[in-house]
Residue frames as a rotation matrix with the C-alpha (Angstrom) as fourth column:
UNK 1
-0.149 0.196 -0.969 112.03
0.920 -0.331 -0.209 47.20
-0.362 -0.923 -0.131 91.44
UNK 2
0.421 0.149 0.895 110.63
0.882 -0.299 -0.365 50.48
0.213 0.943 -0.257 90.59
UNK 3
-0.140 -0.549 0.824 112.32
0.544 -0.738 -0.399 53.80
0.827 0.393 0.402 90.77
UNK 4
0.709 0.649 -0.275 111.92
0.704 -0.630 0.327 56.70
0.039 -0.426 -0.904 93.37
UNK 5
0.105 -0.393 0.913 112.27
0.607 -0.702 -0.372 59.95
0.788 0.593 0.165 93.59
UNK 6
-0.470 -0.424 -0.774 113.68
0.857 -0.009 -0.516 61.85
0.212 -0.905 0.368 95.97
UNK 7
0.177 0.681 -0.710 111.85
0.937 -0.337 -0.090 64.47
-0.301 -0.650 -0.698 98.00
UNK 8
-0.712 -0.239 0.660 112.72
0.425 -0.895 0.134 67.96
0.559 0.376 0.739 96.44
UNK 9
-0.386 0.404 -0.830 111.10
0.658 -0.510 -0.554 70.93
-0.647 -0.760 -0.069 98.73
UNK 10
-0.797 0.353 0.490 109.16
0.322 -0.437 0.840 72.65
0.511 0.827 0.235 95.60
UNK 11
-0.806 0.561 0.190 106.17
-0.590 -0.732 -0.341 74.84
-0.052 -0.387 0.921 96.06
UNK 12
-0.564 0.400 0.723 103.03
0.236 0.916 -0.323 72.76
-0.792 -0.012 -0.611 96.40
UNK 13
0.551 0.785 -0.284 101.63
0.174 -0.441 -0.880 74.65
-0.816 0.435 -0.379 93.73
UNK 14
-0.220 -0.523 -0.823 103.34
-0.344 -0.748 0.568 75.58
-0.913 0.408 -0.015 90.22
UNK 15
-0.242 0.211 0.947 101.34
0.803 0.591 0.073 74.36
-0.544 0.778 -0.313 87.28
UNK 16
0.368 0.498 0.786 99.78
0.810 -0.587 -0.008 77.81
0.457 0.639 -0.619 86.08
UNK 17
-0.575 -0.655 -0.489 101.59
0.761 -0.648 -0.026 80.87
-0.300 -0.387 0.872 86.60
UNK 18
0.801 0.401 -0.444 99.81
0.294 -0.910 -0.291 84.79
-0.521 0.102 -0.847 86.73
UNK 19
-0.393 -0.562 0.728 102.06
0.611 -0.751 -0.250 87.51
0.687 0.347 0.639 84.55
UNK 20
-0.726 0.091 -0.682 102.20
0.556 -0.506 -0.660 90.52
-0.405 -0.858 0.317 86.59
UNK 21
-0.789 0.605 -0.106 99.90
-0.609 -0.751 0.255 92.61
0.075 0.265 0.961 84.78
UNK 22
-0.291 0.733 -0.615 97.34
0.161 0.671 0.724 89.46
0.943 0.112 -0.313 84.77
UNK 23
-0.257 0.051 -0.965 97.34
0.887 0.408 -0.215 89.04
0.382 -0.912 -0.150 88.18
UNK 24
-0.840 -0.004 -0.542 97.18
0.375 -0.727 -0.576 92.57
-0.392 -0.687 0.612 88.94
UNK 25
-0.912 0.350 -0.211 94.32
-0.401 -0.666 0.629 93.09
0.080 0.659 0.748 86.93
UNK 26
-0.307 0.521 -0.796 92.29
0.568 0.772 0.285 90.01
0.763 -0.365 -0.533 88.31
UNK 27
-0.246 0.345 -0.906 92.42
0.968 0.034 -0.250 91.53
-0.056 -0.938 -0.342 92.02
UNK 28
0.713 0.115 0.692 92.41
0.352 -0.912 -0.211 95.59
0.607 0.394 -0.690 90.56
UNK 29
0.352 -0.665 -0.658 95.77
0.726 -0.250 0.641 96.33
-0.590 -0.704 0.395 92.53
UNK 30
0.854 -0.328 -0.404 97.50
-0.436 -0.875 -0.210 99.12
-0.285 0.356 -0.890 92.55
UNK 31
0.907 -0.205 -0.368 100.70
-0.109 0.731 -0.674 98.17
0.407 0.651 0.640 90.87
UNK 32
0.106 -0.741 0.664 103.23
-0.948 -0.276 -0.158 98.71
0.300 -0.612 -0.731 93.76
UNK 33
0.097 0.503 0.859 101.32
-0.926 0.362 -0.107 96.40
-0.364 -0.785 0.501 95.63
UNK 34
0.973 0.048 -0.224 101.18
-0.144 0.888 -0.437 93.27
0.178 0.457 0.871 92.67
UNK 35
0.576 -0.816 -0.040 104.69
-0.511 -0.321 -0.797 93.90
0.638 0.480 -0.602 92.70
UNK 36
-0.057 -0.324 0.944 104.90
-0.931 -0.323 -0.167 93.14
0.359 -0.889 -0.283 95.92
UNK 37
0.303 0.279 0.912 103.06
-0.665 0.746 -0.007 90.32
-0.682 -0.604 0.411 96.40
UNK 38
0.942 -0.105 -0.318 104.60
-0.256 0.386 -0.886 88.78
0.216 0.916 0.337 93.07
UNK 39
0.013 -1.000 -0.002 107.93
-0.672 -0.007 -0.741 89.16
0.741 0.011 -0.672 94.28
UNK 40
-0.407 -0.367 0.837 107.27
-0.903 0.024 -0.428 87.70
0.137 -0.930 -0.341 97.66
UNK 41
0.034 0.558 0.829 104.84
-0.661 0.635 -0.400 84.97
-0.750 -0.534 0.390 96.73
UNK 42
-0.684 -0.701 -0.202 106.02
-0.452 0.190 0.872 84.58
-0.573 0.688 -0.446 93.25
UNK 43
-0.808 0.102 -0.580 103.95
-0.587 -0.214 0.781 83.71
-0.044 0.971 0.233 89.90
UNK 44
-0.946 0.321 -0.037 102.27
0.227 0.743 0.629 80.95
0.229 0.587 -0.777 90.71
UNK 45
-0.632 0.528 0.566 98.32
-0.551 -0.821 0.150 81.55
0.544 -0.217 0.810 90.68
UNK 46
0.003 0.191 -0.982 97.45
0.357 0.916 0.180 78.99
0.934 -0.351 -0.066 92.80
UNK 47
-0.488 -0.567 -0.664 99.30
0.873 -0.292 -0.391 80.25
0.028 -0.770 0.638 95.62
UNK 48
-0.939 -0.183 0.291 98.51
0.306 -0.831 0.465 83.46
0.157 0.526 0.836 94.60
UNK 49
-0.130 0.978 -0.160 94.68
-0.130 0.143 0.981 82.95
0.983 0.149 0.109 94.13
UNK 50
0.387 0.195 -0.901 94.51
0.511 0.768 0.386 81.36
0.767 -0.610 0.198 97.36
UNK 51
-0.670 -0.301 -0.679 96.45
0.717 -0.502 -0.484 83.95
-0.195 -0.811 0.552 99.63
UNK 52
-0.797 0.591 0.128 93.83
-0.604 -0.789 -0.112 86.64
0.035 -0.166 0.985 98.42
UNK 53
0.002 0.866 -0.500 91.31
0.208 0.489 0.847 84.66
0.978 -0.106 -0.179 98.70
UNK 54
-0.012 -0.290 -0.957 92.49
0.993 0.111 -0.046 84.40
0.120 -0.951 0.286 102.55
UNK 55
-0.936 -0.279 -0.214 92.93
0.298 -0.953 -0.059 88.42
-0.188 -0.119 0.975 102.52
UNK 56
-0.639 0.674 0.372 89.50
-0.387 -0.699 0.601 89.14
0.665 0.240 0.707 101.16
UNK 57
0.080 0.284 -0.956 87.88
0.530 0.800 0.282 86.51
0.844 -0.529 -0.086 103.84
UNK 58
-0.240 -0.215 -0.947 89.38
0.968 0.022 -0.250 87.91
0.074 -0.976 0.203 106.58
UNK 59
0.758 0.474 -0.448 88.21
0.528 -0.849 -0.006 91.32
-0.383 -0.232 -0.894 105.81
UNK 60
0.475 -0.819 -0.323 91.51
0.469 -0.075 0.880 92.61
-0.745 -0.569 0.349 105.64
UNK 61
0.533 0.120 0.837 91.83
0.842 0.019 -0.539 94.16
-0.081 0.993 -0.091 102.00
UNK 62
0.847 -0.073 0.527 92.65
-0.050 -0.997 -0.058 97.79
0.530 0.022 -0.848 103.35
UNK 63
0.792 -0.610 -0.004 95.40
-0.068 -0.095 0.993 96.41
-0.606 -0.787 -0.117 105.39
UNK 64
0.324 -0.637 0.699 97.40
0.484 0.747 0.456 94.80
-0.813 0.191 0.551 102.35
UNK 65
0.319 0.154 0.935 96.28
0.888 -0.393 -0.238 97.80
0.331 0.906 -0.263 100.16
């Protein structure tokens, strides 16, 4: 019978991680701001990639900046 693994609540993302200076240099943030969203969305650039994506879409760039 084979194995399973239990569910584990993990991010759905976390193969490739940003460094802060990477990441803040990708979007040109001021570095308060990377800081911010690093801390709050953490490293991974998946996640990462994908929530500014969603910010620059919606128009919204000057709100988060």
């Amino acid at each position: 019978m084979p194995e399973t693994r239990a569910s584990t609540s993990k991010p759905r993302f976390t193969a490739i991680e940003y460094g802060l200076e990477e990441f803040r240099a990708a979007y040109d943030l001021p570095r308060e701001k990377a800081q911010d969203l690093f801390d709050r969305f953490g490293p991974s650039k998946a996640e990462l990639d994908a929530m500014m994506k969603a910010i620059i879409n919606r128009g919204s760039v000057k709100y988060w900046l």
